[in-house]
N, C-alpha and C positions, 0 to 999 in steps of 0.2 A: 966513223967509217963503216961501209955496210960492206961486211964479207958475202953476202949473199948474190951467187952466179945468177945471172938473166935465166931468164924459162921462156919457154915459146910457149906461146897459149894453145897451142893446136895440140903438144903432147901431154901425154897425162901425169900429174906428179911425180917425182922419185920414190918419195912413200907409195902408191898405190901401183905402179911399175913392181917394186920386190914384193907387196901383199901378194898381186897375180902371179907371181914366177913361183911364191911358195906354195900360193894353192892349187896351182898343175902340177907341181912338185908331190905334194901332199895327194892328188887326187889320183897320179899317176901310179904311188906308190899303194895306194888302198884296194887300187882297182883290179891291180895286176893279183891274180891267185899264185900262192904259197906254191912253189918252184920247187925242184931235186937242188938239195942244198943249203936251204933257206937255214934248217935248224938241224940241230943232233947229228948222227953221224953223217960221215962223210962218203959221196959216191965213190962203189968199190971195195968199202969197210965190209967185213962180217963182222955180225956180232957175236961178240963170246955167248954162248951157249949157257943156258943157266935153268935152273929148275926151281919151276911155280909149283903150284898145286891149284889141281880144278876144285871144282864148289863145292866138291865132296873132302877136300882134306887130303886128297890123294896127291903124291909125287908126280911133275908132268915135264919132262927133259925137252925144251923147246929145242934143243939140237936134233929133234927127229924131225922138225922141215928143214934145218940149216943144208944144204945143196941135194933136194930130192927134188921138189917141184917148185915154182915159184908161191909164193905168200905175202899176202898184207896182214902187216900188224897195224892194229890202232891201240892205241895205250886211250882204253874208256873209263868212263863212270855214267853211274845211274843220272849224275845228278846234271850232267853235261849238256849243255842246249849244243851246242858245235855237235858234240857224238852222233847227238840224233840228228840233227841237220845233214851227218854223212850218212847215215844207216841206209838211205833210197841208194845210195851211187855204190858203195857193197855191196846190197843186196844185187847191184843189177849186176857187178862183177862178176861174185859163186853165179848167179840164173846164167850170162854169157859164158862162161867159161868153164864150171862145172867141175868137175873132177881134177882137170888139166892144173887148178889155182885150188888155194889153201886161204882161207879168210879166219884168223885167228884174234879176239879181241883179248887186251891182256887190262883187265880190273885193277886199277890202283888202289890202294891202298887208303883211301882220304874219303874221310865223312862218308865212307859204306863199310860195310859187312858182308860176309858170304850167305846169311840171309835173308840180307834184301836184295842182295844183285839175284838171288833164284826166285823173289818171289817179282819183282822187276819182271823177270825173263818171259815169266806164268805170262803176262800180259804182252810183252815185248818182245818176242825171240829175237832172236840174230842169225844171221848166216852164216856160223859157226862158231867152233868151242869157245866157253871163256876160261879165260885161266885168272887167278887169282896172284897178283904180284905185293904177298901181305909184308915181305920186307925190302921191297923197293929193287931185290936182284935186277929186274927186265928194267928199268926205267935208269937204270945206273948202265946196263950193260949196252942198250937201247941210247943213249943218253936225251930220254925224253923231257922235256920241257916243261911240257902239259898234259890235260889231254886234247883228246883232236889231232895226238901228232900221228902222224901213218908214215909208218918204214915201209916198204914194197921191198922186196930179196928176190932174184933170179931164180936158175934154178940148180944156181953153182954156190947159191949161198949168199952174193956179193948183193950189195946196195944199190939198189938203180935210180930209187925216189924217196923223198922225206919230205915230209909236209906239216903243216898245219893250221887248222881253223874249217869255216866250211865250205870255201869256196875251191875246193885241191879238186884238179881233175885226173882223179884215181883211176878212172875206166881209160883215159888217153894214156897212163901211164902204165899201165898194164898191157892194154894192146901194142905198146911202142916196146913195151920189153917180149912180149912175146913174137914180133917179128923177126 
């Protein structure tokens, strides 16, 4: 007995029908950039407030941006191909926006030191401070992922965007909070 249903010659297999549905699926899902929401905290969250130390060893109370101006955090490293992938769309951020926004990179902890991320810098600057997260406080409080992840904060403190990888578009996400 053949269990096997009749097929029209004109449509294309049932196997190769679900291949294509999962690769618009798949293609859909790749294409589309890292959204408010995607990972870590949640829009509207503040995060608790916690104290890094910049690359000198000094005490740094990230509650002095928590509701003053708006600020992007990126939880970086040296060794990040994503980081640097975002550094152009930062930079053009602080250059647009200037004084009005706070661009804060906060240093993980993993396969760097505070003196390679300064001699890094020597060749590399960034568009503002870094802070050094040498027992994980920011990235627990943050609940960062990776790096490459970027929290953006109002200017009441709250969460407006969270991201990551290098395709996040930070400068729309900024402008849209500052409207």
């Amino acid at each position: 007995m053949n269990d096997r249903q009749p097929t029209d010659d004109r449509s294309p297999p049932r196997a190769f029908r679900t291949m294509l549905v999962i690769a618009a699926f798949a293609a859909l899902t790749v294409a589309t950039p890292a959204r408010a929401q995607d990972v870590g905290l949640d829009i509207g969250a503040t995060p608790a407030p916690v104290t890094l130390e910049d690359l000198d060893g000094n005490p740094v109370d990230l509650g002095q941006w928590l509701g003053t101006k708006p600020v992007v955090f990126e939880f970086w490293a040296t060794w990040c191909p994503l980081c640097e992938a975002l550094e152009p769309r930062l930079e053009a951020v602080k250059r647009q926006h200037g004084d009005d926004i706070e661009v804060v990179f906060i240093a993980v902890a993993v396969n760097q030191n505070q003196r390679r991320i300064k001699r890094h810098l020597e060749q590399h600057p960034l568009p503002g401070p870094v802070l050094w997260d040498t027992q994980g406080l920011a990235t627990r409080a943050f609940q960062a992922p990776t790096t490459s992840y970027i929290v953006i904060l109002d200017a009441t403190g709250k969460v407006v965007y969270t991201g990551v990888g290098e395709d996040q578009e930070i400068g729309q996400a900024v402008a849209a909070m500052l409207r």
